[in-house]
N, C-alpha and C positions, 0 to 999 in steps of 0.2 A: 504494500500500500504506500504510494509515493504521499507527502503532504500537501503536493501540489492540489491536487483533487479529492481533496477532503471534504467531505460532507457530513458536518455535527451530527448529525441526528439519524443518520442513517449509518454512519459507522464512526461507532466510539472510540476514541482515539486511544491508544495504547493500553487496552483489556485482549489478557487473553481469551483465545474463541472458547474456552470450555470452561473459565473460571469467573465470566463475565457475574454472577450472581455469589459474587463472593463480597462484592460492592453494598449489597443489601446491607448487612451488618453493618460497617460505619452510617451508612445512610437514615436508617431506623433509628440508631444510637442519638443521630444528630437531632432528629425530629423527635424523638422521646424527651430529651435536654428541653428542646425549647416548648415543648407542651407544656410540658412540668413547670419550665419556669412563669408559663402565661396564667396557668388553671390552680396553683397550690398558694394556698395563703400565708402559709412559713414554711422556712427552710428545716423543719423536722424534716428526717428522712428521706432527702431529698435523692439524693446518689440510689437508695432503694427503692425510693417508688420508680427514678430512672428506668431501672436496671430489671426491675418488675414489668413494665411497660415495653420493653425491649425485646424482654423474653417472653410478651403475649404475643407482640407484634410477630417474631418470627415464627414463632409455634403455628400461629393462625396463617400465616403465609405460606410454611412448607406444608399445612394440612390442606390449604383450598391447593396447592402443585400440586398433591397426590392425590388430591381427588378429582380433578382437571384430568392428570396424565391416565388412570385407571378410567374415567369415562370416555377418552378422546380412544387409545389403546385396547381399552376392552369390552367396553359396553356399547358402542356404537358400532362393532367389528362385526357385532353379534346380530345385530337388527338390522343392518344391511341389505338391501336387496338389489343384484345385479353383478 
């Protein structure tokens, strides 16, 4: 991929092809920090509700991927006509 003809949004600039969703994690982290910081009223436990909110968000994220990949893979493969 030369930079000349780069194109933001359709190819990401230096992600490897197979580890691109390794990004998610700093990404969520970032976005948990600043929820936390808009929506909590004191800095009680702040790093844990973080880091609580972090690990909802990924959990919920790799459960809707696997449940996405087993309906696209195997439950549609099934009903198929043709």
């Amino acid at each position: 991929m030369t930079i000349i003809a780069w194109i933001p949004f359709l190819q990401p600039a230096g992600v490897p092809e197979n580890y691109w969703w390794v990004l998610m994690f700093p990404l969520v982290f970032g976005i948990s920090i600043a929820y936390r910081a808009t929506h909590d009223h004191s800095i009680d436990h702040f790093w844990y509700r973080v880091s609580l909110f972090t690990a909802k968000s990924i959990l919920a994220m790799g459960s809707l991927a696997l449940v996405l990949y087993l309906f696209v893979y195997w439950i549609i493969p099934i009903f198929h006509v043709g």
